[in-house]
Every structure is written in structure tokens, then in C-alpha cells.
PDB file of the backbone (N, CA, C, O) and the ligand in Angstrom, with CONECT records:
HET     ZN  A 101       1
ATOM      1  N   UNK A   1     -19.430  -8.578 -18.815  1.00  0.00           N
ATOM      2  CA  UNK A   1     -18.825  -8.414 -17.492  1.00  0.00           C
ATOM      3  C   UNK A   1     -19.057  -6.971 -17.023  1.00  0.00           C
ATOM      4  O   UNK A   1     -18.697  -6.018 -17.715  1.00  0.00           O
ATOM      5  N   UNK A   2     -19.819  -6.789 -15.532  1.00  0.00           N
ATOM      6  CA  UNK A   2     -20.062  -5.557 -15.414  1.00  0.00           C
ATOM      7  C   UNK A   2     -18.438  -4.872 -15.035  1.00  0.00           C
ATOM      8  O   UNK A   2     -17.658  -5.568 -14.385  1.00  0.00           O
ATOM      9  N   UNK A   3     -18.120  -3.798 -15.392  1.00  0.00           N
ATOM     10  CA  UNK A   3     -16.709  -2.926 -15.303  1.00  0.00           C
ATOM     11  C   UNK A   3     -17.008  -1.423 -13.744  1.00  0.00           C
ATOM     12  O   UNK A   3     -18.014  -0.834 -13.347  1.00  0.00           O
ATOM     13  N   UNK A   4     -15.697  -1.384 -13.387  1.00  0.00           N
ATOM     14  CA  UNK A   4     -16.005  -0.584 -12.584  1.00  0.00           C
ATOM     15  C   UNK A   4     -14.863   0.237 -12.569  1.00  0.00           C
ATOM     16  O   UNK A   4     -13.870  -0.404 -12.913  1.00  0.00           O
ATOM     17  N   UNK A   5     -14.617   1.473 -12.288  1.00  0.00           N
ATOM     18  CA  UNK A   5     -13.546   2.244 -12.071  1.00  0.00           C
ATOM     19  C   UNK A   5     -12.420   1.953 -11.623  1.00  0.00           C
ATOM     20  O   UNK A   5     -12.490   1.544 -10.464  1.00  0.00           O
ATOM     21  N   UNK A   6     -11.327   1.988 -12.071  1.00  0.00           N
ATOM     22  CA  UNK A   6     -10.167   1.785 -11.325  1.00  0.00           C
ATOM     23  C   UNK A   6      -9.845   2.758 -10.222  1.00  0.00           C
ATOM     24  O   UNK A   6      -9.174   2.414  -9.249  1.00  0.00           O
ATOM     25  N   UNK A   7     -10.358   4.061 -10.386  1.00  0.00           N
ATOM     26  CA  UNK A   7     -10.448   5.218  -9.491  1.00  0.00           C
ATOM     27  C   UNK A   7     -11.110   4.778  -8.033  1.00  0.00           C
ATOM     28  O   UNK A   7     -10.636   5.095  -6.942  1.00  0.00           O
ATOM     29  N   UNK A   8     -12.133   4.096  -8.214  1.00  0.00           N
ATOM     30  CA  UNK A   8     -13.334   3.610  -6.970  1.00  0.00           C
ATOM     31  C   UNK A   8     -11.917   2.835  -5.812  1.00  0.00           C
ATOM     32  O   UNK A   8     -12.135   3.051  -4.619  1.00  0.00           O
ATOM     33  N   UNK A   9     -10.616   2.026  -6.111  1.00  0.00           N
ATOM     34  CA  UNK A   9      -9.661   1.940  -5.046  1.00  0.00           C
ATOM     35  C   UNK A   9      -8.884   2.810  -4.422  1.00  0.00           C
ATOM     36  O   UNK A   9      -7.970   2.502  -3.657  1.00  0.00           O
ATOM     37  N   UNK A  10      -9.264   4.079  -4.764  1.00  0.00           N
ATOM     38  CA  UNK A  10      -8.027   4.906  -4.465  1.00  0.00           C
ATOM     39  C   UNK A  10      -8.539   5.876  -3.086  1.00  0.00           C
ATOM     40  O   UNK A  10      -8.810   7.074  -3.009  1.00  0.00           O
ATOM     41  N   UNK A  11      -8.535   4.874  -2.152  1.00  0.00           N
ATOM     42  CA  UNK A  11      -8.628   4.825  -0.542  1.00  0.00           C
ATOM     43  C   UNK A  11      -7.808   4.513  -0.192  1.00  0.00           C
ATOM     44  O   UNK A  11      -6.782   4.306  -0.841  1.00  0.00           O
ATOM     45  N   UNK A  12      -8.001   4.339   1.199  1.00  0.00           N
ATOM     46  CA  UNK A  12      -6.902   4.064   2.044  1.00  0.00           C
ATOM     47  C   UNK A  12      -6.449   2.370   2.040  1.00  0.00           C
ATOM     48  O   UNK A  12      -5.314   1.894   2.067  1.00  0.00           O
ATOM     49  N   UNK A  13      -7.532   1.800   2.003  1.00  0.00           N
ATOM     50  CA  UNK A  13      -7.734  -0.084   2.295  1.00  0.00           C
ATOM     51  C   UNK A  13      -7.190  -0.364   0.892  1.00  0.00           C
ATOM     52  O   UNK A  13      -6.539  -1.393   0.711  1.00  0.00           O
ATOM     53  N   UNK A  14      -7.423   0.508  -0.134  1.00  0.00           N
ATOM     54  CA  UNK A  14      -7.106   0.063  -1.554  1.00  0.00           C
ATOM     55  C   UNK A  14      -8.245  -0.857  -2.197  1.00  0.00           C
ATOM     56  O   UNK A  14      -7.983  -1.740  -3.014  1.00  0.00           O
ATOM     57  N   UNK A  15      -9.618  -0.545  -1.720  1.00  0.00           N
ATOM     58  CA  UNK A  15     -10.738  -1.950  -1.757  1.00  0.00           C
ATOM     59  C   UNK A  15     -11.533  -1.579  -1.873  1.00  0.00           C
ATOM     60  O   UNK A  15     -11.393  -0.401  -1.544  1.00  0.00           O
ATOM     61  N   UNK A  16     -12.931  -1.821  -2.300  1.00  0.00           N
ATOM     62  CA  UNK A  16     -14.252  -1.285  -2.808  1.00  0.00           C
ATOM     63  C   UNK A  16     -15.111  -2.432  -2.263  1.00  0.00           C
ATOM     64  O   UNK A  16     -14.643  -3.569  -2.310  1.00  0.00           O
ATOM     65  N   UNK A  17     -16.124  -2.260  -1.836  1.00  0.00           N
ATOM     66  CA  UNK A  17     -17.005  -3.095  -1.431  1.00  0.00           C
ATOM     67  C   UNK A  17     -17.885  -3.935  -2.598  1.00  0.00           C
ATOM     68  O   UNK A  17     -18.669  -3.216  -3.218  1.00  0.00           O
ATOM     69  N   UNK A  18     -17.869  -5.087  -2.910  1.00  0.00           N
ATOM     70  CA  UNK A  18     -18.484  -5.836  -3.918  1.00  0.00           C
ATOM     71  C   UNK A  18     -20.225  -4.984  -4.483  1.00  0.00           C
ATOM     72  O   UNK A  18     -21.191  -4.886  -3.727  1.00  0.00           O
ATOM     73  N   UNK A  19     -20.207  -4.689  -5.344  1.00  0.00           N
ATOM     74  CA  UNK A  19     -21.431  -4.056  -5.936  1.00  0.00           C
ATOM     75  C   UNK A  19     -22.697  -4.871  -5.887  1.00  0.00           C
ATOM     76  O   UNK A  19     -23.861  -4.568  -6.147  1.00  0.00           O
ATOM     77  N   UNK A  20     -22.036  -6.203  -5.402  1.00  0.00           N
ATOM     78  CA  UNK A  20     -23.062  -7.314  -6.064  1.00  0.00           C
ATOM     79  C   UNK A  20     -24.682  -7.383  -4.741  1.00  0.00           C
ATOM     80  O   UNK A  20     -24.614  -7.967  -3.659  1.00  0.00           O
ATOM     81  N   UNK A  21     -25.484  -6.911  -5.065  1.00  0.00           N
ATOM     82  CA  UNK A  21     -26.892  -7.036  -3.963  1.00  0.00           C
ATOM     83  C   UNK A  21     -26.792  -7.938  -2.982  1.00  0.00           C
ATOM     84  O   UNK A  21     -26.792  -9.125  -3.309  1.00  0.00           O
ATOM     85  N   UNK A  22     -26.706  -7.647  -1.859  1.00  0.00           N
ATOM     86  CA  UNK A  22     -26.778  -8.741  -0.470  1.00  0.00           C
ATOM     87  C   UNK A  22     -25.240  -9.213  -0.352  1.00  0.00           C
ATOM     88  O   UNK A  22     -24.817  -9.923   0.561  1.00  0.00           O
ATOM     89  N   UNK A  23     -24.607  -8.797  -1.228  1.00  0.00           N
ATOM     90  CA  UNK A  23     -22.683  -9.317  -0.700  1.00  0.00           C
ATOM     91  C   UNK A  23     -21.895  -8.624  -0.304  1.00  0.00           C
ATOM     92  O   UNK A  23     -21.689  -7.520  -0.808  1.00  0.00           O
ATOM     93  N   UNK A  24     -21.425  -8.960   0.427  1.00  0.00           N
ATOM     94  CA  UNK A  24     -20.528  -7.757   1.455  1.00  0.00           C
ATOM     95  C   UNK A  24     -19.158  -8.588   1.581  1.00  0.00           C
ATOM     96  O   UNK A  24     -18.606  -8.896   2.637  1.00  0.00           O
ATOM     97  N   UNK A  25     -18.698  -8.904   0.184  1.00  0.00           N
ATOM     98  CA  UNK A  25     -17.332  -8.912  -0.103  1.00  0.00           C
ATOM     99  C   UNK A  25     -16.518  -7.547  -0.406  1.00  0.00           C
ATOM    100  O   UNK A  25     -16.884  -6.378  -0.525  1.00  0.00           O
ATOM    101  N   UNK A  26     -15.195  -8.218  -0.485  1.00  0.00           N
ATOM    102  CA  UNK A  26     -14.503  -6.873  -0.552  1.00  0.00           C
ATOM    103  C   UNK A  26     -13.469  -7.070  -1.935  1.00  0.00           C
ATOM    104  O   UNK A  26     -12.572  -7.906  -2.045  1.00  0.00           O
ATOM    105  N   UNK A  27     -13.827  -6.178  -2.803  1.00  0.00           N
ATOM    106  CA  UNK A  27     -12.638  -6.143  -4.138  1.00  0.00           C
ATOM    107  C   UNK A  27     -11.318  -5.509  -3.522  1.00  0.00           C
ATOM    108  O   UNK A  27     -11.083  -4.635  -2.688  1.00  0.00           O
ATOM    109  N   UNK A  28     -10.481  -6.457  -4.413  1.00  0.00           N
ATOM    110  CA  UNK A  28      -9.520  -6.395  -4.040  1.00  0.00           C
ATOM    111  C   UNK A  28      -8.298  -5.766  -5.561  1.00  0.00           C
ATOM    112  O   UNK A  28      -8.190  -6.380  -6.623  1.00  0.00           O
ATOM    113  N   UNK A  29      -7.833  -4.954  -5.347  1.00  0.00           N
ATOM    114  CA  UNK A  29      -6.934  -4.698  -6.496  1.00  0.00           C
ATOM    115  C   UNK A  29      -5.849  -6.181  -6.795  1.00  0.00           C
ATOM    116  O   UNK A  29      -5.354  -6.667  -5.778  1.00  0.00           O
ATOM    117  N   UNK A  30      -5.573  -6.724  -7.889  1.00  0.00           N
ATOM    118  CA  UNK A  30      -4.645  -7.864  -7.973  1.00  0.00           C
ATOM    119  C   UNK A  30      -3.565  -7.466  -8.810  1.00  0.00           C
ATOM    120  O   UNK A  30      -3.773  -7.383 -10.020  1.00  0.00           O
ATOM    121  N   UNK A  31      -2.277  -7.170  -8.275  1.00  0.00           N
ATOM    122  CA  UNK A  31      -1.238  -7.054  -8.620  1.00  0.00           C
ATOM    123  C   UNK A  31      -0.779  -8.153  -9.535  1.00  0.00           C
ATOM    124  O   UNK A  31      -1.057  -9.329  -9.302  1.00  0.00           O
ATOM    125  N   UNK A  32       0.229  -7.603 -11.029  1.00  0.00           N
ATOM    126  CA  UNK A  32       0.712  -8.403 -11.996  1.00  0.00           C
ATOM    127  C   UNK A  32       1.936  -8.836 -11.212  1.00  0.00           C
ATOM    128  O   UNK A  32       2.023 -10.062 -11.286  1.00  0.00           O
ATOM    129  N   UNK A  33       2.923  -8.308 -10.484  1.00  0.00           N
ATOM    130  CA  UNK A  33       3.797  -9.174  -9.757  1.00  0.00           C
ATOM    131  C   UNK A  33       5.041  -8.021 -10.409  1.00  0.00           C
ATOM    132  O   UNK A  33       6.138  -7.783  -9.904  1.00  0.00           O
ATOM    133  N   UNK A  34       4.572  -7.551 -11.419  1.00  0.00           N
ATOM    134  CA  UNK A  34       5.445  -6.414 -12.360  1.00  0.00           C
ATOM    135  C   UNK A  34       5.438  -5.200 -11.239  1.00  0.00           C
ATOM    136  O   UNK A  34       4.650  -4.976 -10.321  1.00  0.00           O
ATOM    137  N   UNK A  35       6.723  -4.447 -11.711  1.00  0.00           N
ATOM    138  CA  UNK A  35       7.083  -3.518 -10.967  1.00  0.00           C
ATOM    139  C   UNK A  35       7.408  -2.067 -12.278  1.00  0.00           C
ATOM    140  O   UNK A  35       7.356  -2.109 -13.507  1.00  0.00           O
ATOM    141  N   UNK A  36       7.611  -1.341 -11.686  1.00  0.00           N
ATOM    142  CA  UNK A  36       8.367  -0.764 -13.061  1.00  0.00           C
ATOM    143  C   UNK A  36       9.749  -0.061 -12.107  1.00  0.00           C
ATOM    144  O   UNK A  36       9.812  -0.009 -10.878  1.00  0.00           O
ATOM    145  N   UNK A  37      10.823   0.456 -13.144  1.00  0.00           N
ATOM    146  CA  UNK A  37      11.886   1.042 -12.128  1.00  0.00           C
ATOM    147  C   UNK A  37      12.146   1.656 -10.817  1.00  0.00           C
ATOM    148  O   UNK A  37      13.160   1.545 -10.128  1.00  0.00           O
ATOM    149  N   UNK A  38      10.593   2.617 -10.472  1.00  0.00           N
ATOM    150  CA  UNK A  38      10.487   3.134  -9.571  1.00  0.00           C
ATOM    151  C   UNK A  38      10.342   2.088  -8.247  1.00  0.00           C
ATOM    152  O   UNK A  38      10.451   2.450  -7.076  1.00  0.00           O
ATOM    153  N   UNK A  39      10.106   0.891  -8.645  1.00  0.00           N
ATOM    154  CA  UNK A  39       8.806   0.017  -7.554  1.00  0.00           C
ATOM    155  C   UNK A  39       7.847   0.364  -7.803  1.00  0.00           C
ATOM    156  O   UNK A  39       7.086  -0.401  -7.211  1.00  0.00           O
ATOM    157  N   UNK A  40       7.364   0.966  -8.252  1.00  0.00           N
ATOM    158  CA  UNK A  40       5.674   1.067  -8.687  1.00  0.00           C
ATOM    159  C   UNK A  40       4.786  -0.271  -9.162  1.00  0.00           C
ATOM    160  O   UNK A  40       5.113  -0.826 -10.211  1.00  0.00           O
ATOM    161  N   UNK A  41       3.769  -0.733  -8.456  1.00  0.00           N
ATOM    162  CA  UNK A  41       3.519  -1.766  -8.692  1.00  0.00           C
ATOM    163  C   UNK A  41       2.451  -1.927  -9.716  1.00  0.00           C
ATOM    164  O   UNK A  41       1.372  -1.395  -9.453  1.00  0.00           O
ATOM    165  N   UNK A  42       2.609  -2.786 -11.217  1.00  0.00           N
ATOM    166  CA  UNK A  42       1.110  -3.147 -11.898  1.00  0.00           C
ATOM    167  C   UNK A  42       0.324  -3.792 -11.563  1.00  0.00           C
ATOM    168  O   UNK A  42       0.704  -4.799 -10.965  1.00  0.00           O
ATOM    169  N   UNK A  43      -1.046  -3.617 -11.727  1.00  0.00           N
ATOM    170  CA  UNK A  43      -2.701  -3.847 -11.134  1.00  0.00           C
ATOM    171  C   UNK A  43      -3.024  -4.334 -12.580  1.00  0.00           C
ATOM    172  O   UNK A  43      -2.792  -3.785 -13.658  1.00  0.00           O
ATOM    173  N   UNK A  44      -3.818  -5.897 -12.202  1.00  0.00           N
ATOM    174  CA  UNK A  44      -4.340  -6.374 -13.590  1.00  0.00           C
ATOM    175  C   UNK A  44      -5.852  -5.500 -13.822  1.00  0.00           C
ATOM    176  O   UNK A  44      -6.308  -4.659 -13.048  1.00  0.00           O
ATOM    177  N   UNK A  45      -6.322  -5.858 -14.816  1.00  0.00           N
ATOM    178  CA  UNK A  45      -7.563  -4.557 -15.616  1.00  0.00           C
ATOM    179  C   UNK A  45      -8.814  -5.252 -14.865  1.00  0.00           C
ATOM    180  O   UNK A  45      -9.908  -4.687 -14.870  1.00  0.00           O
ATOM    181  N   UNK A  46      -8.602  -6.618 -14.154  1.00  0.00           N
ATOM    182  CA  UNK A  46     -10.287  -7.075 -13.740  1.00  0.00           C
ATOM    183  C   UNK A  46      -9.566  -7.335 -12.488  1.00  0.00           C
ATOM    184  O   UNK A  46      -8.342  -7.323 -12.352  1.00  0.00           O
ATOM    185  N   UNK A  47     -10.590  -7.610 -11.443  1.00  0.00           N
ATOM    186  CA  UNK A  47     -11.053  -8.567 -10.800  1.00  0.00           C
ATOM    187  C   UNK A  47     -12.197  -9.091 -10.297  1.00  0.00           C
ATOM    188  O   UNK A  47     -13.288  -8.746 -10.751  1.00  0.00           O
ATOM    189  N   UNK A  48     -12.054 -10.155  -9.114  1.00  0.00           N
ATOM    190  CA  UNK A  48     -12.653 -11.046  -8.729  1.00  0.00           C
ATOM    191  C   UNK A  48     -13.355 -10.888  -7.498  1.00  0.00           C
ATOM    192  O   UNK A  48     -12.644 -11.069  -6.510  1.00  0.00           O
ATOM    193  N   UNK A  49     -14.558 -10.598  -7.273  1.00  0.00           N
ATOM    194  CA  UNK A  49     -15.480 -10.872  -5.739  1.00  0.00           C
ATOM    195  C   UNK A  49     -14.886 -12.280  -4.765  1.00  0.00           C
ATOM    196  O   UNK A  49     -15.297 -13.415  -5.006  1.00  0.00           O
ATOM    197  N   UNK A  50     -13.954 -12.012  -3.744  1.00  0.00           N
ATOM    198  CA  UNK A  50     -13.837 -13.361  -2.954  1.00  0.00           C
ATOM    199  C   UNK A  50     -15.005 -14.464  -2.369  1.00  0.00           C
ATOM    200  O   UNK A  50     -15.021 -15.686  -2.219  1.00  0.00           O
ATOM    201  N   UNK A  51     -15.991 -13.330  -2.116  1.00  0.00           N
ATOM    202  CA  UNK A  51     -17.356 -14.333  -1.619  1.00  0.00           C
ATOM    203  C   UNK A  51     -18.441 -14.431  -2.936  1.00  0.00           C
ATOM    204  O   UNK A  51     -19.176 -15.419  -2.939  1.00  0.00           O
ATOM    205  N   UNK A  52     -18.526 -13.805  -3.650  1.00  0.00           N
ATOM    206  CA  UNK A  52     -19.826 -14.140  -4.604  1.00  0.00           C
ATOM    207  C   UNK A  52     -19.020 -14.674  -5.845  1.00  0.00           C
ATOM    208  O   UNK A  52     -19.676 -15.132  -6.780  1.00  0.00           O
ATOM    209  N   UNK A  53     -17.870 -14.654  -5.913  1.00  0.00           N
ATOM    210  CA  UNK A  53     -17.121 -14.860  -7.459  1.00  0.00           C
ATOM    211  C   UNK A  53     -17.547 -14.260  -8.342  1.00  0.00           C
ATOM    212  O   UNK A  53     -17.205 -14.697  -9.440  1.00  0.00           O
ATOM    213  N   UNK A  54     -18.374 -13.136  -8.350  1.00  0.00           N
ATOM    214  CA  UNK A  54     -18.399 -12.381  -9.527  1.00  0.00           C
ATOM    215  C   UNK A  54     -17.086 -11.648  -9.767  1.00  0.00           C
ATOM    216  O   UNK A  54     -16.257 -11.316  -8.920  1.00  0.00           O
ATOM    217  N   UNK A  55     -17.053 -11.427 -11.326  1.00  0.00           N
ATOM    218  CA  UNK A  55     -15.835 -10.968 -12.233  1.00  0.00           C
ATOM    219  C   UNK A  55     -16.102  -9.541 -12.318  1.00  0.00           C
ATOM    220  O   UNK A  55     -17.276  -9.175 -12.244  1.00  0.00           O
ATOM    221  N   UNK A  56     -14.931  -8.461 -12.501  1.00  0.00           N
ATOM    222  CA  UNK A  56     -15.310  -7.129 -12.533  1.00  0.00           C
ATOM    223  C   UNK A  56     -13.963  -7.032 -13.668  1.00  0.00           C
ATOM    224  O   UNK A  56     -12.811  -7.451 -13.552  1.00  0.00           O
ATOM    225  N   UNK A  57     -14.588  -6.356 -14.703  1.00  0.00           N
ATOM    226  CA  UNK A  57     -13.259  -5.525 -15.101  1.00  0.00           C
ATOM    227  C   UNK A  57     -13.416  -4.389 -15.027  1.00  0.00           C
ATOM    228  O   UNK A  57     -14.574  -3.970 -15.023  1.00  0.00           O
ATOM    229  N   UNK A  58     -11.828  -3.072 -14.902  1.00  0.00           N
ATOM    230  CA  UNK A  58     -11.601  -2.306 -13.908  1.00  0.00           C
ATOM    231  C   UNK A  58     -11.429  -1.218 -15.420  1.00  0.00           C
ATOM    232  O   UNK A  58     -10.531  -1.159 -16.260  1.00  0.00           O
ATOM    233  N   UNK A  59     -12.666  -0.491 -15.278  1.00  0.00           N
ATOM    234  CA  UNK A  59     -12.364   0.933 -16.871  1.00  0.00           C
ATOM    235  C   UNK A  59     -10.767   1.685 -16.035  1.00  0.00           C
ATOM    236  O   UNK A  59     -10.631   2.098 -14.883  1.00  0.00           O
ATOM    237  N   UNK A  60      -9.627   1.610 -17.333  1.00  0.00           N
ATOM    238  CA  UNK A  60      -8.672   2.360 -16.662  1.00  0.00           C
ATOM    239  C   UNK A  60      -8.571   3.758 -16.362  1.00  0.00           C
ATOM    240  O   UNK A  60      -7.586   4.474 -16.540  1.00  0.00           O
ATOM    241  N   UNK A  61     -10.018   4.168 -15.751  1.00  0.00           N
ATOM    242  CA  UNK A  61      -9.869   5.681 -15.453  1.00  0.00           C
ATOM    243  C   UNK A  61      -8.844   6.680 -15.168  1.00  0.00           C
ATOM    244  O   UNK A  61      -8.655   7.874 -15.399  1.00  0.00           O
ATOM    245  N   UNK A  62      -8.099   5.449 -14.410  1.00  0.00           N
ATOM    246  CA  UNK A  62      -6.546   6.250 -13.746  1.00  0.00           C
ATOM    247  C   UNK A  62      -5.506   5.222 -13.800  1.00  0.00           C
ATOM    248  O   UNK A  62      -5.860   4.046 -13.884  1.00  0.00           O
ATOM    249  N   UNK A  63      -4.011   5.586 -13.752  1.00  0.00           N
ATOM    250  CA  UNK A  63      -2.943   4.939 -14.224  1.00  0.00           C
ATOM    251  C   UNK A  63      -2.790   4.284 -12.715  1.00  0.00           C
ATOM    252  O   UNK A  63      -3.150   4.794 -11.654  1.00  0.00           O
ATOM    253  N   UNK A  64      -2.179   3.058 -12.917  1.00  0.00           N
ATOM    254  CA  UNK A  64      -1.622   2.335 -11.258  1.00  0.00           C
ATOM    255  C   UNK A  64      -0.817   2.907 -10.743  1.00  0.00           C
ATOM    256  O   UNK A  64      -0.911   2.882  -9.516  1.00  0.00           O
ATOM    257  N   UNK A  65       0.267   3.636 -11.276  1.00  0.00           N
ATOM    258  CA  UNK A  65       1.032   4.430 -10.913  1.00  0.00           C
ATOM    259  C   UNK A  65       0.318   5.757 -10.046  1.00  0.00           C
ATOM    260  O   UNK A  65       0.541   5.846  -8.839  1.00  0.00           O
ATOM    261  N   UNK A  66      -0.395   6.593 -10.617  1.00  0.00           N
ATOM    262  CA  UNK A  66      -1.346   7.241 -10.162  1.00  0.00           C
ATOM    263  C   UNK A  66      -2.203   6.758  -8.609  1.00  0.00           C
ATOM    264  O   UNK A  66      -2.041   7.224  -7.481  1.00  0.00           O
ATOM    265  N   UNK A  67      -2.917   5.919  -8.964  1.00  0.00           N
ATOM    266  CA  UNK A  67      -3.458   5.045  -7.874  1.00  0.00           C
ATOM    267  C   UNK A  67      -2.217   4.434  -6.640  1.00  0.00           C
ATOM    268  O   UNK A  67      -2.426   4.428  -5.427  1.00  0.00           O
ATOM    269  N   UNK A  68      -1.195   4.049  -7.177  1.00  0.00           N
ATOM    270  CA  UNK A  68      -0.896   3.388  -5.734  1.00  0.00           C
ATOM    271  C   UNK A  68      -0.248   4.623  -5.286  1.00  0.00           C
ATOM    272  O   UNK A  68      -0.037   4.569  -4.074  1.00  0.00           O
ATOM    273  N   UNK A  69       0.215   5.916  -5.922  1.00  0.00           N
ATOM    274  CA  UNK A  69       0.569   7.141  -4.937  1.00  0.00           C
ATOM    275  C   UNK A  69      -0.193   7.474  -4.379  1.00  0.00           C
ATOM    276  O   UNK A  69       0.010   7.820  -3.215  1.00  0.00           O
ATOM    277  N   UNK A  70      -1.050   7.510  -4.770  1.00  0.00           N
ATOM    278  CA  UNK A  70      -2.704   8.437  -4.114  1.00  0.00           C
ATOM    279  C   UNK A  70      -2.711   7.330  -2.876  1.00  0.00           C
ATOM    280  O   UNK A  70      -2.849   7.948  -1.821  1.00  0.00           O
ATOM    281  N   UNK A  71      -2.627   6.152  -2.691  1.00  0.00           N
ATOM    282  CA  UNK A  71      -3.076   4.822  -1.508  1.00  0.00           C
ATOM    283  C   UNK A  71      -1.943   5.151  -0.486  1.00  0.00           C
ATOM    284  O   UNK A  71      -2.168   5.191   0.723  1.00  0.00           O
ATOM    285  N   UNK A  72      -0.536   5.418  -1.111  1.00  0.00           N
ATOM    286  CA  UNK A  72       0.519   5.565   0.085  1.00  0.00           C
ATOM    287  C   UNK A  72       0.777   6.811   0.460  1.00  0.00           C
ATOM    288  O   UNK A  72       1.557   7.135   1.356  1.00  0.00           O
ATOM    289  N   UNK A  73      -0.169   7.856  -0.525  1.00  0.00           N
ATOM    290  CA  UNK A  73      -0.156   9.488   0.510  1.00  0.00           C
ATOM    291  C   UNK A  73      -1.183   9.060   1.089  1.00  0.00           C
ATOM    292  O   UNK A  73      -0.799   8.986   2.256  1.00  0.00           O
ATOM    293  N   UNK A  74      -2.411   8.670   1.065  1.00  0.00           N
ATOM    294  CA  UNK A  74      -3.645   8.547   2.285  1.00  0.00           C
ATOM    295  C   UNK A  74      -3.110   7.555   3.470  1.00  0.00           C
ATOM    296  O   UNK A  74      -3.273   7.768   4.672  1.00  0.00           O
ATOM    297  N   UNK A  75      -2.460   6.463   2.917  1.00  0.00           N
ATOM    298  CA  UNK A  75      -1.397   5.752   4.233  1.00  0.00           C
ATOM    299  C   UNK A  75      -0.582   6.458   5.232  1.00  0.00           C
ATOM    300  O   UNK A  75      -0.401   6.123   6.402  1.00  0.00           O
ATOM    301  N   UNK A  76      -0.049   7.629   4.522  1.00  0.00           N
ATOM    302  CA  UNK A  76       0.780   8.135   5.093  1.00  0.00           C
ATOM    303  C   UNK A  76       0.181   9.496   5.585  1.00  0.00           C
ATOM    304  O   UNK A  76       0.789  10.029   6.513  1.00  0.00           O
ATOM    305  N   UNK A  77      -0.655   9.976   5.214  1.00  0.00           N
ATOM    306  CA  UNK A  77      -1.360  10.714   5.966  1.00  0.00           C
ATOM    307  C   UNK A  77      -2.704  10.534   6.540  1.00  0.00           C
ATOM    308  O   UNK A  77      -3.557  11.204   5.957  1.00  0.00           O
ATOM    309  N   UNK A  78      -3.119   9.839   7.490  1.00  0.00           N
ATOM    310  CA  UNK A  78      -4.140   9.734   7.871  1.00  0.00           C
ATOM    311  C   UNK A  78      -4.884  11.066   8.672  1.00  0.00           C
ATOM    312  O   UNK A  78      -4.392  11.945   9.379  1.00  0.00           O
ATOM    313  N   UNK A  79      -6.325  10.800   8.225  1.00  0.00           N
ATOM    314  CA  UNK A  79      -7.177  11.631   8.336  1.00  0.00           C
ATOM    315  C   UNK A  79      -7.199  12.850   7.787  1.00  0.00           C
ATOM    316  O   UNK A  79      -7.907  13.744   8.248  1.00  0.00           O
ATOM    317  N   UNK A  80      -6.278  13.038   6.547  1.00  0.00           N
ATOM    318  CA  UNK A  80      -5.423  14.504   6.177  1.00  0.00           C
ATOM    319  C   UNK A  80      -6.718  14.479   4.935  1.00  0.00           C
ATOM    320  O   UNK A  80      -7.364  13.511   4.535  1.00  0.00           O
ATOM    321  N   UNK A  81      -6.784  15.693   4.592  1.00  0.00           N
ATOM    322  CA  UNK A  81      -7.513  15.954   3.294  1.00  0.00           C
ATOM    323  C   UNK A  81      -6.750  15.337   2.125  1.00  0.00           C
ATOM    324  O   UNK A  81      -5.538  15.141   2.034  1.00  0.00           O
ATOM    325  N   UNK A  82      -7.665  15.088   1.299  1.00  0.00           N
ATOM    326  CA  UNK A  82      -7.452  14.774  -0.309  1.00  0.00           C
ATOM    327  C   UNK A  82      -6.532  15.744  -0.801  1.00  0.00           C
ATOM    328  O   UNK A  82      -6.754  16.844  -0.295  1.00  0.00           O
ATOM    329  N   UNK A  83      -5.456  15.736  -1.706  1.00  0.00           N
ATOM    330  CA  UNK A  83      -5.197  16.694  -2.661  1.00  0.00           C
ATOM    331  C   UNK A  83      -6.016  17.222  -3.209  1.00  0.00           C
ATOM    332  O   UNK A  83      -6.829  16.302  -3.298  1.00  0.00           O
ATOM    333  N   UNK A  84      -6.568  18.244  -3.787  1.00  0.00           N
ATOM    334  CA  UNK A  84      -7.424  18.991  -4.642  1.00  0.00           C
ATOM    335  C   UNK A  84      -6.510  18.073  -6.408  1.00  0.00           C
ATOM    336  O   UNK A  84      -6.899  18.381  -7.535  1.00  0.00           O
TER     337      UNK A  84
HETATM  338 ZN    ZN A 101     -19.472 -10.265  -4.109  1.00  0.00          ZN2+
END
């Protein structure tokens, strides 16, 4: 199974464009439904291409916790620079 960064979602859409040649699907992060105390939400380790069905699992470069702050400061600041 080709693997891809868990880092590569940490935009604004939360989504990466399917890697797969000629498909212009969109990956989608898939939430375990788990929360932890904060509300912080868990992200399972793969997913799924909606239009080509190819499988991705996600190298845990970065923690979900990590990732969904980084998605709701770029939400919340639009057009603002990155943190360093
Ligand atoms: Zn695809």
C-alpha cells in the first residue's frame, strides 16, 4: 500500500489531492469517531481515494492532535502566515 504523510493534510480543506495519475480525487482525513478530553478528534492511519478507490496509509509524521490545531488556526486565520 503506497503511504503518504499525515503532515500533507495540514491545510486549510484538511485534504490532499489523490496522488493517483489522471485522478483528481480528493483524500480525505477519516475520523475514528474518538475524541480525547479536550475534543480533539482521532484520524484513522489510512485512507481511501473516493473516485479511484485506491488505499493510502498515512506515515504518522505528526500527531492528530497536532494536525487538527494546525487546520483550526489556518480556519481561523485566513490568509495569515504559517507559524514558523
Ligand atoms: Zn484517486
Amino acid at each position: 500500500m503506497t503511504s503518504l504523510p499525515k503532515s500533507a493534510f495540514a491545510n486549510v480543506d484538511a485534504r490532499m489531492r489523490c496522488p493517483t495519475p489522471d485522478c483528481w480525487g480528493d483524500l480525505l482525513l477519516m475520523p475514528t469517531g474518538r475524541t480525547d478530553a479536550e475534543g480533539i478528534p482521532s484520524f484513522q492511519p489510512f485512507t481511501a481515494c473516493p473516485l479511484c478507490g485506491t488505499a493510502f496509509e498515512l506515515e504518522q509524521d505528526m500527531s492528530d492532535r497536532d494536525l487538527f490545531l494546525r487546520v483550526s488556526w489556518l480556519r481561523a486565520n485566513p490568509g495569515a502566515e504559517e507559524p514558523a
